[in-house]
C-alpha positions as CSV (number, residue, x, y, z in Angstrom):
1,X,108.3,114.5,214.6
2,X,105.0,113.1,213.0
3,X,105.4,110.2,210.8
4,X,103.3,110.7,207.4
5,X,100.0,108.3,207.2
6,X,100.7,105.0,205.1
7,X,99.5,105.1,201.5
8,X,96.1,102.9,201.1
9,X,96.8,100.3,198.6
10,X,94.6,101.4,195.8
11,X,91.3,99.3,195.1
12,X,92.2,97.1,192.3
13,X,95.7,96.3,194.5
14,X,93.5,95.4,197.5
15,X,90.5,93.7,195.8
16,X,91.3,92.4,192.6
17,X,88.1,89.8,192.7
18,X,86.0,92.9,193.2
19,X,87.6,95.0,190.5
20,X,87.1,92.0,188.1
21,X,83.8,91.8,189.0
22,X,82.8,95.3,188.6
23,X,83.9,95.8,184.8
24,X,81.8,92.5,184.3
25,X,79.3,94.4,185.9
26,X,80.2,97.8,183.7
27,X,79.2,95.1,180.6
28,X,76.4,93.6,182.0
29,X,74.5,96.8,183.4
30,X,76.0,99.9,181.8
31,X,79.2,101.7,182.9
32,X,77.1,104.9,184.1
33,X,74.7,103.2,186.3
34,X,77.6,100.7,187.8
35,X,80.1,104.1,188.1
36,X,77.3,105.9,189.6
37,X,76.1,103.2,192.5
38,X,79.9,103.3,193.3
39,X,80.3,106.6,193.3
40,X,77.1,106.9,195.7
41,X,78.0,104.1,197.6
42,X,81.5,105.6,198.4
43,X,79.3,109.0,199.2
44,X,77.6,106.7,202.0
45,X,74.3,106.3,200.4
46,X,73.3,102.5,201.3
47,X,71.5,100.3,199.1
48,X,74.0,100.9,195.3
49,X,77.2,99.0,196.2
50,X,79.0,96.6,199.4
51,X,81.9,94.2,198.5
52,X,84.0,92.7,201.0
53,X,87.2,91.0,200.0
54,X,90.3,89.6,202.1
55,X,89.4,91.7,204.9
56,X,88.5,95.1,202.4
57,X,85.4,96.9,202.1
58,X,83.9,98.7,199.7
59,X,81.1,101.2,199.3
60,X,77.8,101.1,202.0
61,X,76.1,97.9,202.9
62,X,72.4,98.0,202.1
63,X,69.4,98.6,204.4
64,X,68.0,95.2,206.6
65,X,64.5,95.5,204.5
66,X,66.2,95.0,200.9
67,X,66.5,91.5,199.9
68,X,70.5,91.4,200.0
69,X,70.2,92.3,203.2
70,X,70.6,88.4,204.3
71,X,73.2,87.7,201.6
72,X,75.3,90.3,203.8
73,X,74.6,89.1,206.6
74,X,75.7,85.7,205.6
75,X,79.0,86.9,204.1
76,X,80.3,89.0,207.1
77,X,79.0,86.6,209.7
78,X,81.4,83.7,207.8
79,X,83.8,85.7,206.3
80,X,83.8,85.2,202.6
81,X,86.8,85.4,200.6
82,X,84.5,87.8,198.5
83,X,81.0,89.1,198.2
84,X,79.6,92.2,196.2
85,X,76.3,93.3,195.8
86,X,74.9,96.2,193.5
87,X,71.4,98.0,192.9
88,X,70.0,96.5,189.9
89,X,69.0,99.6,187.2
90,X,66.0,100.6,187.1
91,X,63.4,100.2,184.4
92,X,63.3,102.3,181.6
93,X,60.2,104.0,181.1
94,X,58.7,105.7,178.2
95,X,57.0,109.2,178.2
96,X,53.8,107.3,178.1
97,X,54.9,105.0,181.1
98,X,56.1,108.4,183.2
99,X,52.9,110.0,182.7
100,X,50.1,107.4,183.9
101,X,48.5,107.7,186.9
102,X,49.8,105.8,190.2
């Protein structure tokens, strides 16, 4: 007889230094753009969201061109308590600003 999988302790449980962290972020940036770089980042689109905590990961690291890509590298390679990195929003343009030429 097949034992049922083990429940995954849910995020906040897990990570609580990244939980924190994101609903500073939610204030800081906006709660779409910070629910929607997790939501992607859960997806597996790199480059939105990455936080590693007590041996947890969250989201997609981001590509080796971006400029976090050292921070990362840094964290995993000495095992930080915690880390988190997230896409910064981008600039809001006006209709005038979306129209002009390249």
């Amino acid at each position: 007889m097949s034992q049922p999988a083990a429940k995954q302790p849910d995020m906040r449980t897990a990570m609580p230094m990244t939980a924190a962290w994101i609903e500073r972020k939610r204030l800081d940036m906006g709660k779409a753009h910070v629910n929607d770089c997790l939501r992607r980042a859960i997806a597996g689109e790199p480059g939105r969201f990455y936080a590693l905590e007590g041996g947890h990961v969250l989201g997609t690291p981001f590509p080796p061109a971006s400029p976090v890509d050292q921070w990362q590298q840094y964290a995993v390679v000495n095992g930080v308590a915690f880390a988190a990195f997230i896409a910064e929003p981008a600039a809001v343009q006006t209709p005038a600003q979306e129209r002009a030429p390249c």
